[in-house]
N, C-alpha and C positions, 0 to 999 in steps of 0.2 A: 309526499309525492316523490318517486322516485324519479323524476326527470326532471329536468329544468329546461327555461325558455331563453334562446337568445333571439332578441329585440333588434329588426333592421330600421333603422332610421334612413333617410337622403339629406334633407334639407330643414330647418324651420324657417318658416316665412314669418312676416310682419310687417307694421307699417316702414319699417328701417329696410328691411330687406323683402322688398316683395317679389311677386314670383310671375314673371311677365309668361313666360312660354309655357301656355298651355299642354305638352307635351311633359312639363315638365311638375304643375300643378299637381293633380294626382298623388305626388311622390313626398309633396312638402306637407308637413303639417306645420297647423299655427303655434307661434309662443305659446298663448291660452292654455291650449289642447295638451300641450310638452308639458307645461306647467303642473296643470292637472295629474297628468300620466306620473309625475312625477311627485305628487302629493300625496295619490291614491298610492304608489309601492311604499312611502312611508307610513302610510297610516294604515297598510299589511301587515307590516315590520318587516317587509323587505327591503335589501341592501343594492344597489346600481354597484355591478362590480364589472370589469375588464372581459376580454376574454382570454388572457394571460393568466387571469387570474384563477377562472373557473378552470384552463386546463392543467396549472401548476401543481390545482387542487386531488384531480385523477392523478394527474402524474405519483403525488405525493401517497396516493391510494386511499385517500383521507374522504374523497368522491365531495361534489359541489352541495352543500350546503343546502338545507329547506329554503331558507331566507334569500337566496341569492337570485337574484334576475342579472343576465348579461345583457350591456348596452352597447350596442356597434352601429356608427355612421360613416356611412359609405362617400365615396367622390372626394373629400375635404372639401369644404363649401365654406364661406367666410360664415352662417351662421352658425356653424361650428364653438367658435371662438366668444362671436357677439352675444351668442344666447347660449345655445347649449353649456361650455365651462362655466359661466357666472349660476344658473340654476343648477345643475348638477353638483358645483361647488359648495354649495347654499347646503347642503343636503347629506353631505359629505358623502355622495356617491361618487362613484368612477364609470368610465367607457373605454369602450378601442374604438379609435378612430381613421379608418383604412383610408390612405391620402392618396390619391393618382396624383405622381409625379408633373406631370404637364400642368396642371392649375396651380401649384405654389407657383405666389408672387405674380397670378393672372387674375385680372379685375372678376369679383366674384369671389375667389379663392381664398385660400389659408395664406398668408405670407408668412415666412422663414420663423421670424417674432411671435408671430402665435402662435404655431408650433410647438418652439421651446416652452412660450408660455403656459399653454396645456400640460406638456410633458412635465413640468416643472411643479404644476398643479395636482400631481398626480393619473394624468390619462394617460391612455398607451395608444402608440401609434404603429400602424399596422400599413401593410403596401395594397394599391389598389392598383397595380401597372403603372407602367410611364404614363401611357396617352389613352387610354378608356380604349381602347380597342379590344375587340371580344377573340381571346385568344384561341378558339379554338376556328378560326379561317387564318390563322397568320402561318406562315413557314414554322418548324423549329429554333433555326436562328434569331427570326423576328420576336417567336414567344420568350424565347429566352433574354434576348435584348430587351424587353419589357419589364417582368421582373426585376432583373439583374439590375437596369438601371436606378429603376423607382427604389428599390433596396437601397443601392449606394449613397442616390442623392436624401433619400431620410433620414437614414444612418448618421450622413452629414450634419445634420440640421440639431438631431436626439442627440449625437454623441454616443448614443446604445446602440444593440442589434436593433434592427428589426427583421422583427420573423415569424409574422402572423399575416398573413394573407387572403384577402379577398378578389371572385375574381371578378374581374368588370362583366355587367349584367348576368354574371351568375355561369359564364361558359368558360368551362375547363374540362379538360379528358385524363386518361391515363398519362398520357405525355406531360401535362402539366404539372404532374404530384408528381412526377421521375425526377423533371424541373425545378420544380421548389426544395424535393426534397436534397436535390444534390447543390441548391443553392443554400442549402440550412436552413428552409423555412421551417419550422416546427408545427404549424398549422393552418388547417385554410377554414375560414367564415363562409359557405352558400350560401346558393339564394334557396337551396332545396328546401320545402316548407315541411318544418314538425319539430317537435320537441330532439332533447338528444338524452342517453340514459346519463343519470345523475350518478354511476358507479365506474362506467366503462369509457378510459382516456381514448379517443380517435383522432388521425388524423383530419380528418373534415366533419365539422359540425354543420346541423342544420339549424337555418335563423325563421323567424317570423316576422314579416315584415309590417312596420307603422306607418298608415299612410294616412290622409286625409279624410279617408273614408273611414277608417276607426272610430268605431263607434264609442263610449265609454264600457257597456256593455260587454263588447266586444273582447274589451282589455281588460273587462276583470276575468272575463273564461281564459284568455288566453296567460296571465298568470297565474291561475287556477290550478293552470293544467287541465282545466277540462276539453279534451280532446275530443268526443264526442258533439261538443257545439262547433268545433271548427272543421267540421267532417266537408264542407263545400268548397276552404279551402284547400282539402288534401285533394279533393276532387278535380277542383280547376289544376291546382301543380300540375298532377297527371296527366289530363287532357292538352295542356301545352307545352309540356315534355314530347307529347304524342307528336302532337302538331309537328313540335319543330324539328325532329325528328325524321320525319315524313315528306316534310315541304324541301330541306335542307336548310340551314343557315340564313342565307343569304335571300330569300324568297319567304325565311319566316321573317327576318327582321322589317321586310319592306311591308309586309302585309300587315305587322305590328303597328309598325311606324317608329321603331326602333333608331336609335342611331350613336354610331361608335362616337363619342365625345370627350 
């Protein structure tokens, strides 16, 4: 396969951490399901690696690996920590972990401790902006002061760069990559849906996202690489690209039911 898949997670749920806001449902999957997901890439023989890792990989000209699936969770979310690192660990996989500043050390959240601890474990930690605000309705000064911040205060926390970036619910412009790129981001994670080529380093990959609704099915086509079964969802991307597009911003979020968090 010349292409590889990066894997968007949000949350796992369970009975420790359940997941009250139906808005937000959707977005979680169960332990069980993680579990699975993650039993099925080892008995492919594939490896849960970073996305530091996959881009090291281009950079180096060496191109990402057959075996290699990238794992990235978005928001930092306390099951980050409680679930995800203990099974991923288990398995000797790795992820990037894109943390919105504003929930370290907020009920729900990553606090500072697990953070290191992840880091520590081998995961990479990546910036999800300060405050989940969709950067492309804020000022220049504001976008900028979102990044810049969330950068500093992880930085704090790792001891390392960080400089892999996603943006919150997926909206960034030209102006944003100008932004990162002059802040040293080295790369941005979307939400834009499809495969990325497995030869050619870019600055913004695209992710595919795990949600609740994943089928098992589902998740063997989509490390497969078979593109052709996921042909509904290149179709929906597009259509709510369109959408939002067309409505503007602000008029699509409401009609979604979106919300900057």
């Amino acid at each position: 396969m010349s292409r590889f898949p990066v894997l968007m997670y949000h949350r796992i749920r369970s009975q420790r951490l359940p997941v009250a806001d139906p808005a937000e449902r959707p977005w979680a999957v169960s332990a069980e399901a993680f579990e699975w997901q993650l039993d099925r890439l080892a008995s492919l023989g594939k490896t849960g690696v970073t996305m530091a890792q996959a881009h090291d990989a281009l950079l180096s000209g060496s191109g990402v690996p057959r075996e290699w699936v990238v794992l990235t969770f978005d928001d930092g979310n306390e099951s980050d920590h409680v679930h995800a690192l203990p099974l991923l660990s288990a398995r000797g996989f790795r992820a990037t972990f894109f943390v919105c500043g504003r929930r370290v050390g907020e009920s729900g959240g990553l606090e500072r401790e697990m953070i290191r601890e992840m880091h520590a474990a081998g995961m990479h930690v990546g910036s999800h902006a300060m405050t989940h605000r969709f950067l492309t309705t804020l000022s220049a000064r504001d976008e900028e002061d979102e990044v810049a911040r969330s950068k500093e205060l992880l930085e704090a926390v790792v001891d390392k760069p960080v400089d892999h970036f996603a943006p919150p619910g997926g909206r960034w412009s030209k102006r944003t990559a100008d932004t990162l790129r002059r802040l040293q981001y080295r790369a941005v994670s979307t939400s834009s849906f499809g495969y990325n080529d497995a030869r050619t380093v870019k600055f913004a990959y695209r992710r595919i996202p795990i949600v609740e609704a994943t089928t098992r099915a589902r998740f063997d086509s989509i490390v497969a690489g078979e593109r052709w079964k996921l042909a509904a969802g290149y179709v929906r991307a597009g259509s709510l690209g369109l959408a939002r597009r067309a409505m503007g911003e602000a008029t699509y979020a409401r009609v979604r039911g979106y919300r900057d968090r």
